[in-house]
Backbone bond lengths (Angstrom), bond angles and torsions (degrees), N, CA, C in turn:
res aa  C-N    CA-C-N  psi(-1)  N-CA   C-N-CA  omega(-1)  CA-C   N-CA-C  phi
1 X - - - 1.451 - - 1.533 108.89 -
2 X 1.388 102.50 157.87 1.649 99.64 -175.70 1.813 100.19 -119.04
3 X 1.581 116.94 173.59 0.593 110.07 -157.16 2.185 118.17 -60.86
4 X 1.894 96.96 -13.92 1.357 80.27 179.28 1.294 112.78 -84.00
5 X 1.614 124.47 2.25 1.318 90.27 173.50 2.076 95.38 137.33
6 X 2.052 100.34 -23.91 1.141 110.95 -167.79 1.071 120.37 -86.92
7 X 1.659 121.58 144.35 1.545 93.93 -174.67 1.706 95.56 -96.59
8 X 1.065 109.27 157.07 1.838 134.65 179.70 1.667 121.58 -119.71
9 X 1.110 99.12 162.38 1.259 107.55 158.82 1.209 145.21 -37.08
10 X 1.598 144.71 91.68 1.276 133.31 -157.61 1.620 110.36 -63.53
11 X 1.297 112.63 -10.93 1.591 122.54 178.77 1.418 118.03 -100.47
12 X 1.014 123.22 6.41 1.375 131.91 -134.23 2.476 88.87 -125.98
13 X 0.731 128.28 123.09 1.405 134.83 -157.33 1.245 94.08 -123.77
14 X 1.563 109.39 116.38 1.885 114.49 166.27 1.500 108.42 -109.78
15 X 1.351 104.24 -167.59 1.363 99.97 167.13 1.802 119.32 -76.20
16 X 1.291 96.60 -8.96 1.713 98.52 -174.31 2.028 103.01 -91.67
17 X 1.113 110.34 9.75 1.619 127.70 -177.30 1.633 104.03 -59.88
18 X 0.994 125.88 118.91 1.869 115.46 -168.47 1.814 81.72 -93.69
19 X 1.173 137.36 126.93 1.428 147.44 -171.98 1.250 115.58 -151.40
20 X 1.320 144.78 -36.30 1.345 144.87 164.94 1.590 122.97 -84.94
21 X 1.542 91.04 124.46 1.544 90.75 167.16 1.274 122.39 -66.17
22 X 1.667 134.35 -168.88 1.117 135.90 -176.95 1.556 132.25 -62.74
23 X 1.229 82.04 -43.38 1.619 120.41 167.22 1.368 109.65 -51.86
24 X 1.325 102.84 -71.11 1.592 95.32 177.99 1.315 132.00 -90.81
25 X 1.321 118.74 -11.12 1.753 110.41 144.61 1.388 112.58 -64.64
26 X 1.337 145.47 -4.92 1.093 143.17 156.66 1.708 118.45 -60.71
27 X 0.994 92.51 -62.83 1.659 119.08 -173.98 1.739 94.66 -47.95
28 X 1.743 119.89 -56.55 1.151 124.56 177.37 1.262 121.88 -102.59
29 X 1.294 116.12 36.17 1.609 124.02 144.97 1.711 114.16 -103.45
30 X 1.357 80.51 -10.54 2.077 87.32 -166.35 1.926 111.14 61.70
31 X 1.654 101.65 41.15 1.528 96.01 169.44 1.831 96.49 -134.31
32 X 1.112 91.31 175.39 1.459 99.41 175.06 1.691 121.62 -93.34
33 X 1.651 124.55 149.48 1.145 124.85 -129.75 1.578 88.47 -88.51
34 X 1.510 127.30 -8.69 1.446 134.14 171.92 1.149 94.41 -56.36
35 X 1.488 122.77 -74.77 1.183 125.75 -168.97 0.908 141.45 -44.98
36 X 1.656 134.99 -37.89 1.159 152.40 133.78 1.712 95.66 -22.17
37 X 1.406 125.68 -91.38 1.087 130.91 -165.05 1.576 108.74 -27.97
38 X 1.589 121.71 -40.95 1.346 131.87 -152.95 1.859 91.78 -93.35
39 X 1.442 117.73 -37.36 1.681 115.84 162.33 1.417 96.15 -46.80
40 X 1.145 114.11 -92.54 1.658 112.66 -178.05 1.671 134.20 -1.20
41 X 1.634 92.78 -56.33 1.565 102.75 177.13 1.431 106.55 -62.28
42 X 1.115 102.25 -61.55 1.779 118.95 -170.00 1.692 109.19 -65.06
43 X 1.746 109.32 15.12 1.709 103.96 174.87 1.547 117.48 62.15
44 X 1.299 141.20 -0.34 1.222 154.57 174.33 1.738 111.56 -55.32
45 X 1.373 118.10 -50.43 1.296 150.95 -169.18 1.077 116.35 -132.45
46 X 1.210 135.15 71.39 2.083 126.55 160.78 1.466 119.38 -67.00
47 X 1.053 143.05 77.51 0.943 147.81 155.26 1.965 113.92 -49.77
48 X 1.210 97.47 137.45 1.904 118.92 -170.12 1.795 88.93 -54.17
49 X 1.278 98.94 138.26 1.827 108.34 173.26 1.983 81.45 -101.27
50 X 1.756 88.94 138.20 1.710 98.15 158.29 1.508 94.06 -134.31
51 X 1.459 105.85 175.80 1.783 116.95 155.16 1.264 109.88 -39.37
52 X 1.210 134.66 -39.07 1.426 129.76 176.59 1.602 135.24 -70.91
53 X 1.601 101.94 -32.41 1.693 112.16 169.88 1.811 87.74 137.41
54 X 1.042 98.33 -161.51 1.755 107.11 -163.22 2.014 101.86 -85.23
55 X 1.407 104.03 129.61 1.265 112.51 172.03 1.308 92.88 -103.77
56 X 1.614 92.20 162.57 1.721 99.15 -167.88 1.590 84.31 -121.05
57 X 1.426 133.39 170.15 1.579 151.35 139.23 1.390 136.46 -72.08
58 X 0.869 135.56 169.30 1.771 121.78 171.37 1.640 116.77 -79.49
59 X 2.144 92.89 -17.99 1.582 94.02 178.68 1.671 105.32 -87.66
60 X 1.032 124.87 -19.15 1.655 146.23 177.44 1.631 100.46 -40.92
61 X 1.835 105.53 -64.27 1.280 129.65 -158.90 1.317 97.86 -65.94
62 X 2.037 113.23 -58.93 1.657 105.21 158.42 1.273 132.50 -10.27
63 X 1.098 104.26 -52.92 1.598 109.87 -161.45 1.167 110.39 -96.81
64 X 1.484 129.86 -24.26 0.994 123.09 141.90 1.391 140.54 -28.49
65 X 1.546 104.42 -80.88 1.554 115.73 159.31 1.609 115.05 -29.50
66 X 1.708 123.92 -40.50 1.445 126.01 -166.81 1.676 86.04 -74.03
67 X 1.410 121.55 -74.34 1.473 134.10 -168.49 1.675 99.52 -17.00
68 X 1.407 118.65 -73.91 1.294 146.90 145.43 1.229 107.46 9.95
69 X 1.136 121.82 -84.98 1.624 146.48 -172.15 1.714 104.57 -72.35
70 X 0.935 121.23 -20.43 1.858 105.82 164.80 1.063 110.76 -112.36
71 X 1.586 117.41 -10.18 1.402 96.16 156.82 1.729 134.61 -92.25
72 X 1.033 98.36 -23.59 1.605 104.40 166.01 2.048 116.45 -72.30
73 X 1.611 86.92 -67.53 1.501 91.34 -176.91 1.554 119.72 -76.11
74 X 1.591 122.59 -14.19 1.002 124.57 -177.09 1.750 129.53 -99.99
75 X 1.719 84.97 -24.15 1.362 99.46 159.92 1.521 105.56 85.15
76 X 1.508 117.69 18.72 1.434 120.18 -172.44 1.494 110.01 -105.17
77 X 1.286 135.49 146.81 1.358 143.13 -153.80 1.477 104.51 -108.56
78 X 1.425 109.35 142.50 1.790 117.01 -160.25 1.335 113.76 -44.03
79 X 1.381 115.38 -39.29 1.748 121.56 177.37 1.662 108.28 -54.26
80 X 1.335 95.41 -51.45 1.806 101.20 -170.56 1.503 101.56 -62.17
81 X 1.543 126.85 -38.75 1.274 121.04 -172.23 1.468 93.68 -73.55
82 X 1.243 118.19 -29.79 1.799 97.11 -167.17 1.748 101.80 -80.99
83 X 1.130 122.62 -19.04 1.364 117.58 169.34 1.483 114.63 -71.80
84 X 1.052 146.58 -34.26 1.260 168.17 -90.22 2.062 81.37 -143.98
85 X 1.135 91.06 -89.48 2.240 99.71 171.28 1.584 107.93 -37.99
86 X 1.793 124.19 -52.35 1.347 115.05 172.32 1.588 114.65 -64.15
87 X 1.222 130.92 -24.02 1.229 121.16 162.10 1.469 123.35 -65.08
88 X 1.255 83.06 -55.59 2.071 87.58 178.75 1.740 117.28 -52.60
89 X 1.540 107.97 -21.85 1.367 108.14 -172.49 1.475 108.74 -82.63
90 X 1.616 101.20 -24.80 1.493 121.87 -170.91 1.651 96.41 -68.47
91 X 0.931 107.12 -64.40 1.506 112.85 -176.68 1.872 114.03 -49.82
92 X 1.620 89.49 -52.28 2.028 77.17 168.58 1.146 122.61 -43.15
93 X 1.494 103.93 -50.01 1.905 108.05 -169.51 1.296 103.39 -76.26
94 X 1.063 154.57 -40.29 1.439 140.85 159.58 1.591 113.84 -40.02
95 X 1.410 119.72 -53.87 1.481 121.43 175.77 1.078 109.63 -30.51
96 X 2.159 127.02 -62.97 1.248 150.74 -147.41 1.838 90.28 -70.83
97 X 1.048 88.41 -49.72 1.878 104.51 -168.65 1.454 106.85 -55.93
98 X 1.308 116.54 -49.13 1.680 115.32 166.91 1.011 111.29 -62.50
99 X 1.436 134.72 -51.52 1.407 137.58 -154.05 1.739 91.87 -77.50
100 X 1.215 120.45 -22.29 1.834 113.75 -172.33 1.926 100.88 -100.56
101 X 1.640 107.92 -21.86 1.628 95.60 157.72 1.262 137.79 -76.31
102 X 1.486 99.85 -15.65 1.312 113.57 -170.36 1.865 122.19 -85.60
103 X 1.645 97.31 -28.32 1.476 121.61 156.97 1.224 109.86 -62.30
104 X 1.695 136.36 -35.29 1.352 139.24 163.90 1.001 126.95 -42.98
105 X 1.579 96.25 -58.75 1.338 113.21 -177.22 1.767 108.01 -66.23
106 X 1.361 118.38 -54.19 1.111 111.80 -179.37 1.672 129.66 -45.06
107 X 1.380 92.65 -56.57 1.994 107.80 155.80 1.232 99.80 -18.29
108 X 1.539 115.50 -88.96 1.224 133.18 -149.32 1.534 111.19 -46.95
109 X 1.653 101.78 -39.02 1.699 97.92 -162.20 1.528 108.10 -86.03
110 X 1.483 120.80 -11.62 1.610 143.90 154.63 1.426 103.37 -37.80
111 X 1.269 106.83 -61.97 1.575 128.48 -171.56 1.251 108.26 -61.92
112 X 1.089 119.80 -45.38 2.037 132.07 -176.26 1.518 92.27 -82.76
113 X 0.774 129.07 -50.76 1.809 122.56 177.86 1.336 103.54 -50.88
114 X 1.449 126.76 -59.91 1.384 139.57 -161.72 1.443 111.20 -64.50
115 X 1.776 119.66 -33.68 1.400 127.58 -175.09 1.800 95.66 -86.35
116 X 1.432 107.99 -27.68 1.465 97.97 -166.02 1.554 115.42 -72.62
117 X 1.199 105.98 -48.10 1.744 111.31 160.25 1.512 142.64 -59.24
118 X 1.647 88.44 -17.10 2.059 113.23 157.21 1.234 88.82 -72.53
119 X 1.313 126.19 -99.56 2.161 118.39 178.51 1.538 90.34 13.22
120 X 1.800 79.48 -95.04 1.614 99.39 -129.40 1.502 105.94 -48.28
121 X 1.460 123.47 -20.82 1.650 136.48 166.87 1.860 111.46 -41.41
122 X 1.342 75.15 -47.40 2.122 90.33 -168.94 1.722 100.27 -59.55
123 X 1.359 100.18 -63.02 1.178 120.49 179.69 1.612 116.71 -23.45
124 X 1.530 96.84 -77.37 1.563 99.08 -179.96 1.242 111.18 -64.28
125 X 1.153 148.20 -41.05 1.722 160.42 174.43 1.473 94.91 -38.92
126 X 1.575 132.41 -26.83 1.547 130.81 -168.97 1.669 117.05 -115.48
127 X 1.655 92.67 12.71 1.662 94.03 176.50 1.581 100.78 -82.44
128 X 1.196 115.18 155.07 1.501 135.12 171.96 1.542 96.42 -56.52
129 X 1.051 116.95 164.83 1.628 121.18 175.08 1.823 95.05 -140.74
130 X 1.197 115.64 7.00 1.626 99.69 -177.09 1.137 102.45 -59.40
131 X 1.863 108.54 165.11 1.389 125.78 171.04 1.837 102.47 -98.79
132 X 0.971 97.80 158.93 1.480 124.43 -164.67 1.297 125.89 -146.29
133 X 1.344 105.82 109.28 1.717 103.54 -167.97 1.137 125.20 -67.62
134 X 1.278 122.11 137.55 1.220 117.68 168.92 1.631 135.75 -130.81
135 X 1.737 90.77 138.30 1.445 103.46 -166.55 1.229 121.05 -110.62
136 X 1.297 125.97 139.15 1.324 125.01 -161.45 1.435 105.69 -91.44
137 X 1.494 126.36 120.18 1.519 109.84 -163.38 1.519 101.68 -106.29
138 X 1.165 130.83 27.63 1.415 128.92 -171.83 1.918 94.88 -92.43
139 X 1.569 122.14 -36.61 1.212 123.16 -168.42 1.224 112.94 -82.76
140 X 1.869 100.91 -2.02 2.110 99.34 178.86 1.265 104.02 -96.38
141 X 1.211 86.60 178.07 2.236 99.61 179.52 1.453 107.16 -131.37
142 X 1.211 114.48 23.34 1.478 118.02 175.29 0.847 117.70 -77.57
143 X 1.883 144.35 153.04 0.668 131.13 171.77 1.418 119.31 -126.71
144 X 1.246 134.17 130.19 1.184 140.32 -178.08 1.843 123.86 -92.22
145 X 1.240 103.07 119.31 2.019 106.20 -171.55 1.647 87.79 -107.83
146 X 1.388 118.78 109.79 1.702 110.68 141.45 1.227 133.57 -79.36
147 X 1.215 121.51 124.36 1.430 122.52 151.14 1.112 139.16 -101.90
148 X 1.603 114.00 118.81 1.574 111.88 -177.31 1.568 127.17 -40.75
149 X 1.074 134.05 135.31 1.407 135.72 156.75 1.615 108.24 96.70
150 X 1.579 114.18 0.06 1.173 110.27 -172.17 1.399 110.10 -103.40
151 X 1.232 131.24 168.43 1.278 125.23 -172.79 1.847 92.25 -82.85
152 X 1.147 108.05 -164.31 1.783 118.81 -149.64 2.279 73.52 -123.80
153 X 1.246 101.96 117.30 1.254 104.64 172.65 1.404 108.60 124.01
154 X 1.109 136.74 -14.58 1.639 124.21 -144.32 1.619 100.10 -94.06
């Protein structure tokens, strides 16, 4: 399964693929293989444990390179970068979470549209259709007295 949830191809290589050893996510982060190890400790970078030692991903190496880049050029200290990744992750999963309420929501109001026009279908299908005469009462001179509570005749 991948991270949304799908299952895939066991042959099939994404960016979430753990494939590089240490060495060579080193080599292609442009850091040294201590360092990596010392991301690791400090939760910065988890890289997949196998029988072999830690494979890295292409999104791994990403984050590397980012880790990298605020701390050298940005001048931000390992804690702040590791807060900095728990936010950003925070924010993905909220994104996913709207984007999967919002398909809910949409469903749902499909569904309320779809029942409302079954109704309103029933509805008209159960009006009377009799004919009913009609008289124009402007040309009579009759006059009509109601009284409440009485029957129609008295």
């Amino acid at each position: 399964m991948d991270r949304d949830g799908r299952r895939r191809n066991p042959y099939e290589l994404t960016e979430d693929t753990p494939v590089y050893v240490i060495s060579v996510a080193a080599q292609l982060s442009g850091l040294h293989p201590q360092t990596l190890r010392q991301y690791d400790r400090l939760g910065l970078v988890s890289p997949d444990r196998t029988a072999g030692g830690r494979r890295y991903s292409a999104r791994d190496i990403e984050l590397l390179r980012q880790v990298q880049q605020l701390s050298q050029n940005e001048g931000i200290n390992l804690a702040g970068i590791k807060r900095i990744i728990e936010l950003e992750n925070q924010v993905t999963a909220l994104q996913q979470r709207v984007a999967e309420l919002s398909a809910a929501v949409d469903g749902a109001a499909a569904q309320m549209r779809q029942r409302e026009a079954q109704v309103e279908a029933q509805v008209h299908a159960s009006y009377r259709r009799d004919l009913v005469r009609y008289e124009d009462v402007r040309h009579t001179s009759a006059l009509v007295v109601w009284r409440p509570g009485r029957p129609a005749g008295e």
